[in-house]
N, C-alpha and C positions, 0 to 999 in steps of 0.2 A: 323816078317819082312813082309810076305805078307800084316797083317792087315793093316801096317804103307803105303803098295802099293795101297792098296784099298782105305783109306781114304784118300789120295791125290794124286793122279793118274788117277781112275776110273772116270769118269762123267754119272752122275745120270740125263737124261733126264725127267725124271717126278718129279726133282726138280729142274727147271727151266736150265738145263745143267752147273750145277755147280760138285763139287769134294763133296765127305761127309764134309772134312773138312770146306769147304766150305759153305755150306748151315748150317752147327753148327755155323761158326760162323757171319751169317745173323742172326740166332735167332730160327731156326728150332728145334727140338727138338731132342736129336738125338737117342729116339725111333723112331720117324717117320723116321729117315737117316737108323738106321738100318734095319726097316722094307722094305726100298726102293731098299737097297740092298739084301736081303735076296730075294726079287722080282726078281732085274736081274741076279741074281744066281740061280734063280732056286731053295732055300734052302726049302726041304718039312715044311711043318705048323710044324710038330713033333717038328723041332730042329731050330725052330725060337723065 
């Protein structure tokens, strides 16, 4: 449930202030979407 909040909900400013959903479906990659997130989470490199 959270992840379903995150990827449309959350807005990712260092990808141009869209939702994850969002910028996947511009054509982003969505290692780059999850790497963006794991950024404004704070997620350590370990478990990214």
């Amino acid at each position: 449930m959270r992840g379903d909040a995150l990827l449309v909900d959350h807005v990712l400013l260092n990808l141009g202030g869209k939702t994850a959903a969002e910028a996947i479906e511009d054509g982003r990659e969505p290692r780059e979407v999850w790497r963006e997130l794991c950024v404004e989470f704070d997620v350590p490199p370990q478990r990214r």
